[in-house]
C-alpha positions in Angstrom: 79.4 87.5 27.3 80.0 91.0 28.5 81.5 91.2 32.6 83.0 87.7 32.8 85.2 85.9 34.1 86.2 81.7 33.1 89.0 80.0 33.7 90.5 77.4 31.6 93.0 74.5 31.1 95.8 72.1 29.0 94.6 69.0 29.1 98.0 67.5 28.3 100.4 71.3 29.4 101.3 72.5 32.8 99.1 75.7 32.6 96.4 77.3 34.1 94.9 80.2 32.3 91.8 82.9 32.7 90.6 85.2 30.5 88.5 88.1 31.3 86.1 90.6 29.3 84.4 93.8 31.3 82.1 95.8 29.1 79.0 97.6 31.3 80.7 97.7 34.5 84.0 99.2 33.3 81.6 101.9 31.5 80.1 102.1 34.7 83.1 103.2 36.6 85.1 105.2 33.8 81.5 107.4 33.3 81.0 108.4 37.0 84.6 110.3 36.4 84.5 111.2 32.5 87.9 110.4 32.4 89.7 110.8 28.9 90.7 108.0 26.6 94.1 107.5 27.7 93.7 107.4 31.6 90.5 105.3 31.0 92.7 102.8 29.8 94.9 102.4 31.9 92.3 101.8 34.3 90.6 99.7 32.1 93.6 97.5 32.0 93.9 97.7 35.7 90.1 96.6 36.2 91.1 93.5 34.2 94.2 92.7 36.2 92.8 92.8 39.2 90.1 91.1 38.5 92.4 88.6 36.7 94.5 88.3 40.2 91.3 87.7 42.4 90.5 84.7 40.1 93.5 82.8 40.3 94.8 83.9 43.9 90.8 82.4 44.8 90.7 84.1 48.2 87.5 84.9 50.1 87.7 88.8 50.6 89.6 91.2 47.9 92.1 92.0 45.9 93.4 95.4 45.5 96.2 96.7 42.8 97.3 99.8 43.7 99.7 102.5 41.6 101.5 105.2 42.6 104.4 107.7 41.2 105.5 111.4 41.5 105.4 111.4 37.8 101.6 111.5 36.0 100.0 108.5 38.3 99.4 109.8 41.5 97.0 107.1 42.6 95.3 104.4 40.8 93.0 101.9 42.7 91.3 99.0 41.8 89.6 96.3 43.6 87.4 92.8 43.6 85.8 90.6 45.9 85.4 87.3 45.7 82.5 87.6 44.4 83.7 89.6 41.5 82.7 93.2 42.7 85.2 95.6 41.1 85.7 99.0 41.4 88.5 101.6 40.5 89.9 105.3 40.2 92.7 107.1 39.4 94.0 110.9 40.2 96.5 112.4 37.5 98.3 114.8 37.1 97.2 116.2 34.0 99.7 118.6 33.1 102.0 115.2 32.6 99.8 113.5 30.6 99.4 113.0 26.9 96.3 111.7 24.9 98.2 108.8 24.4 99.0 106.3 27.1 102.7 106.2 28.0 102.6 103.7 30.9 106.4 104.5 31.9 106.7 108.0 31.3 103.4 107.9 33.9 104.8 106.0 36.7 108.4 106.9 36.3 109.8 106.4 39.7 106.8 104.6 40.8 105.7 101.5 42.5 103.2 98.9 42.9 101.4 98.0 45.6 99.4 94.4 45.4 97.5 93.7 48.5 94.9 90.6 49.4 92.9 90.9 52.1 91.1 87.9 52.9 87.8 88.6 55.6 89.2 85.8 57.8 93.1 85.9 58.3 96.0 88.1 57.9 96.4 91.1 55.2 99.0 90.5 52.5 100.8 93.0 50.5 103.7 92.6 48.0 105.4 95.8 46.3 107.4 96.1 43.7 109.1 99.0 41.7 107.2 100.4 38.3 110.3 99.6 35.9 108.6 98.5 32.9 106.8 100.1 30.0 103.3 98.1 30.1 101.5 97.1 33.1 101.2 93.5 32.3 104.5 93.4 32.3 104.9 94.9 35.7 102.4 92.1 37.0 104.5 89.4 35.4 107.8 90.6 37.1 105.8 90.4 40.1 104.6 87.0 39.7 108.1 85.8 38.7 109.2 87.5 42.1 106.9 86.6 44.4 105.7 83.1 43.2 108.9 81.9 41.4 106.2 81.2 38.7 106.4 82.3 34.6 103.5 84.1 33.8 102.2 86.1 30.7 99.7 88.6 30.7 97.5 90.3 27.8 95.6 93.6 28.8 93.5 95.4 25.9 91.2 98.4 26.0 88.9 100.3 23.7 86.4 102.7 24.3 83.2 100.1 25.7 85.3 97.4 26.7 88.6 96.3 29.0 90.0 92.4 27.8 92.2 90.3 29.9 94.6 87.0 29.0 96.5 85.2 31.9 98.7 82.5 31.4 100.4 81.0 34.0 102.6 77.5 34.9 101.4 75.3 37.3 103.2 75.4 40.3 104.9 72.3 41.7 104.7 69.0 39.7 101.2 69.2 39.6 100.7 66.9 36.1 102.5 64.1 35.6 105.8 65.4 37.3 106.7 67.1 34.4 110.1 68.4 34.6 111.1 71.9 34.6 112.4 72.2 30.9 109.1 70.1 30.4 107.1 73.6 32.1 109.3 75.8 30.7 108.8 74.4 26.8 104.8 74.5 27.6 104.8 77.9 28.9 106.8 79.7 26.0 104.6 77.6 23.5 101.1 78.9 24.8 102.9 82.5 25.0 104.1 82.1 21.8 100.8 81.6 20.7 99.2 84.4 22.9 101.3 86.3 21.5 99.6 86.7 18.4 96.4 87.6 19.7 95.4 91.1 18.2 93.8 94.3 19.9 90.5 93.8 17.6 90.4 90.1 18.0 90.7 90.4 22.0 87.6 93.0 22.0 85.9 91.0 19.7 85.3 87.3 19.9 83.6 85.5 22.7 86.0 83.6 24.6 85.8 80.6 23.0 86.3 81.4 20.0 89.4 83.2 21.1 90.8 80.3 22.5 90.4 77.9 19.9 91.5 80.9 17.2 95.1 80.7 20.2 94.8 77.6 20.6 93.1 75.0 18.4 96.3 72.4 18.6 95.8 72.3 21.8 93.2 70.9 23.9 91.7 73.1 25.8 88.8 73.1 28.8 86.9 76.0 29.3 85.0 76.4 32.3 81.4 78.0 32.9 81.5 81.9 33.4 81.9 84.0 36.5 80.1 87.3 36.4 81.7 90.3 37.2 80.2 93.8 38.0 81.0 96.9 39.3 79.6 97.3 43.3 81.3 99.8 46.1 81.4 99.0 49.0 80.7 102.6 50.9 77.8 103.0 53.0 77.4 105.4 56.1 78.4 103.2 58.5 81.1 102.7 57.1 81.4 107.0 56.7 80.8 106.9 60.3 83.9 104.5 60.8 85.7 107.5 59.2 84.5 110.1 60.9 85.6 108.1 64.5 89.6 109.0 63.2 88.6 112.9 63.7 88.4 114.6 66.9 85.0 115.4 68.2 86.3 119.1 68.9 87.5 119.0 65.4 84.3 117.2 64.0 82.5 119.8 65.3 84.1 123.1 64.2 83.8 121.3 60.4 80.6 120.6 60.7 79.7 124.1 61.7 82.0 125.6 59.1 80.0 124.0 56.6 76.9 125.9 57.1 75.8 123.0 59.4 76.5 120.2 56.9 78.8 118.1 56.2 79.4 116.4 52.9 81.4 113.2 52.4 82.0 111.7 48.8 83.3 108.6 47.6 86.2 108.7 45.5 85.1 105.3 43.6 81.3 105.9 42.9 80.8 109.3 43.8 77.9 108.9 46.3 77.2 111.2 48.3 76.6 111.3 52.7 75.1 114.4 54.3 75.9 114.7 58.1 74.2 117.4 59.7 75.0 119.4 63.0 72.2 116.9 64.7 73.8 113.9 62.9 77.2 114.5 64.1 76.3 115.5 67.5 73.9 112.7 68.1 76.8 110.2 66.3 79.6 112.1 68.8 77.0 110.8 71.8 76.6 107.5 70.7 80.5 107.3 70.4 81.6 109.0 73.5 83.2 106.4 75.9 81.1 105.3 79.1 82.0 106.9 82.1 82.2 104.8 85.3 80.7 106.0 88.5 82.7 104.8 91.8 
């Protein structure tokens, strides 16, 4: 069950639900860092979120959650594909941290970026001020903002494993024209019984047993599993894209200042690309513009 992703459904309430579990691909990306237990975390829950998001957005290209503060969080990035490709970091400031996670002391003064980038069509981003004190509830302010549409999130992390609950009402009258008290009456009855949901039992069960332990009175549908893992998406070409926003005169003189090599890292996986004097000069050749001859 580890690294999926299902959706599920109310056969006779007006919400839609997903529930995520991420156990070797969130120890994946937390390990190539060595981050400590509270910012892993927070990333942890982040992983889950996004993830989350992707799912029910249903998009083809990515979504990306993105943090950022003068406080503690500098930057925290996470992302997934359509195909459910995650991958995350975050940069602290350590000297504001604590070994416990203190989500608003963190972000204090922060915001929160959520963009979705589909491959075909226009880039979307929505951001909203970090004024809670849990990012789930951060993500349900900006579901309530940006799709008029109630919404309650659970996000739970130990050590091996990051757990995710959505709950959301169906937007429009899509069963039965229910009426908004109707919605409203559904929605704070599957919360209510969310709500319950412990830390041990979330890390724990397989998903459906945790949905039948929420919600046994109910009845629910749960649909066949996604898989998630953890993939980045650098490459060189994709260095070399970078390396066209530098000058060539400047390209050069780093190149050269780096004993004739130079090093680019990826901030999610930490891979490493060598470009050597040859490289660069041979790359600043096959980039310089075509001159005409009259």
């Amino acid at each position: 069950m580890s690294d999926t992703i299902q959706r599920f459904t109310f056969a006779q309430l007006p919400i839609r639900g997903e529930i995520i579990t991420l156990g070797s691909s969130f120890k994946t990306i937390v390990q190539q860092h060595q981050y400590a237990s509270a910012p892993k975390e927070l990333l942890g829950q982040a992983l889950a979120a996004t993830a989350l998001m992707a799912e029910i957005i249903k998009i083809e290209g990515k979504v990306a959650l993105q943090l950022q503060s003068p406080s503690a969080v500098k930057l925290m990035l996470t992302e997934c594909t359509h195909q459910g490709h995650i991958r995350g970091l975050t940069h602290l400031d350590d000297s504001q941290t604590t070994n416990t996670l203190d989500f608003a002391r963190w972000t204090q003064g922060g915001q929160m970026a959520i963009t979705i980038e589909p491959t075909k069509g226009q880039r979307y981003q929505g951001v909203v001020p970090l004024e809670n004190a849990e990012l789930s509830r951060c993500l349900e302010d900006y579901f309530q903002r940006s799709e008029q549409l109630p919404t309650y999130i659970q996000l739970f992390v130990n050590q091996d494993k990051a757990f995710g609950l959505f709950l959301q009402a169906l937007p429009g009258n899509s069963q039965n024209d229910v009426s908004h008290e109707e919605k409203q009456q559904a929605f704070e009855h599957v919360k209510a019984l969310a709500e319950t949901l412990s830390p041990e039992e979330a890390l724990s069960l397989n998903h459906q047993d945790l949905l039948f332990r929420l919600f046994h009175q109910d009845d629910v549908t749960l649909y066949p599993a996604k898989p998630i893992e953890f993939k980045c998406g650098c490459s060189r070409e994709r260095n070399e894209r970078a390396l066209t926003t530098i000058s060539p005169k400047e390209l050069v003189e780093m190149v050269q200042e780096s004993d004739g090599q130079l090093e680019l890292v990826c901030d999610f996986c930490s891979n490493k690309e060598i470009f050597t004097e040859q490289d660069i000069m041979t790359f600043l050749s096959n980039t310089a513009p075509s001159q005409s001859v009259n």
